[in-house]
C-alpha positions in Angstrom: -13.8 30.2 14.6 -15.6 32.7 14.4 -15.4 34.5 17.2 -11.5 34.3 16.5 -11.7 36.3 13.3 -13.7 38.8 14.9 -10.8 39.7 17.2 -8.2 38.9 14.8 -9.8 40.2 11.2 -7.2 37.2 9.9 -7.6 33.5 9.2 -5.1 31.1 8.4 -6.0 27.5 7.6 -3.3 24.8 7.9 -4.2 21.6 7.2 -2.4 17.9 5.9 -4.8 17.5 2.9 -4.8 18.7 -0.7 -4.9 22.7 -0.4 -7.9 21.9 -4.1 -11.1 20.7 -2.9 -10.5 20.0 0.8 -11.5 20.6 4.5 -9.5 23.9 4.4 -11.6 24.9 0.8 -14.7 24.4 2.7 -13.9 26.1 5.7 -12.3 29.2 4.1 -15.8 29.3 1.9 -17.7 28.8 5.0 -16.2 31.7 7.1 -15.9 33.8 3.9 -19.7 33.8 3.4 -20.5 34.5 7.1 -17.4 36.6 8.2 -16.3 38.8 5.0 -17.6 41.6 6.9 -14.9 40.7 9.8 -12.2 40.0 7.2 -9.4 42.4 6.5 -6.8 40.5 4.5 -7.4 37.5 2.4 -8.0 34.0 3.8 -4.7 32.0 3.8 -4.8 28.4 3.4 -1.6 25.8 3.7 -1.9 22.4 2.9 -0.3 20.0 0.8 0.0 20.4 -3.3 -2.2 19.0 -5.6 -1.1 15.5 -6.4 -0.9 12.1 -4.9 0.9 11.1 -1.2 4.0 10.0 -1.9 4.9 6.4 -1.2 8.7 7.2 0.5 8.3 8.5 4.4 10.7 10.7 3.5 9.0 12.4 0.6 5.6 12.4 2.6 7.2 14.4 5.3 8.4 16.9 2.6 4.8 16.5 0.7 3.3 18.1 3.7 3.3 21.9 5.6 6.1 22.2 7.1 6.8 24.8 10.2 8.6 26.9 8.1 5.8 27.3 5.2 3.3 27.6 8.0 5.2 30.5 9.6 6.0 32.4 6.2 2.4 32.0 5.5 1.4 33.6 8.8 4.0 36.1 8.2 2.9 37.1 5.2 -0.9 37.3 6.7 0.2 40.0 9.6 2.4 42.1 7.0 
């Protein structure tokens, strides 16, 4: 991971959990502490809200990153 933000100077985490507290918190902490130096734009991290899984398959689909939050995200990175 690293390696990747020395080339890019960008990270963008995109992960299934809660965006509070999670995998995505820890690695964006991690790479912040040994790669701030390598960073040129804020770490962006997408993942789902704050708040419980919803029951209904058709909710949890909608509870989670979607493509199009994922790109907009990344977009929004690179401007």
């Amino acid at each position: 991971m690293l390696s990747s933000l020395k080339r890019t100077h960008r990270l963008a985490i995109v992960h299934e959990a809660v965006e509070a507290f999670g995998v995505g918190a820890e690695i964006a902490a991690r790479m912040a502490h040994i790669g701030f130096d390598e960073l040129d734009a804020p770490i962006l991290r997408v993942a789902a809200p704050f708040s419980p899984v919803p029951f209904s398959p058709t909710l949890e689909n909608a509870w989670r990153p979607t493509e199009d939050k994922i790109l907009t995200a990344v977009r929004q990175l690179l401007a």
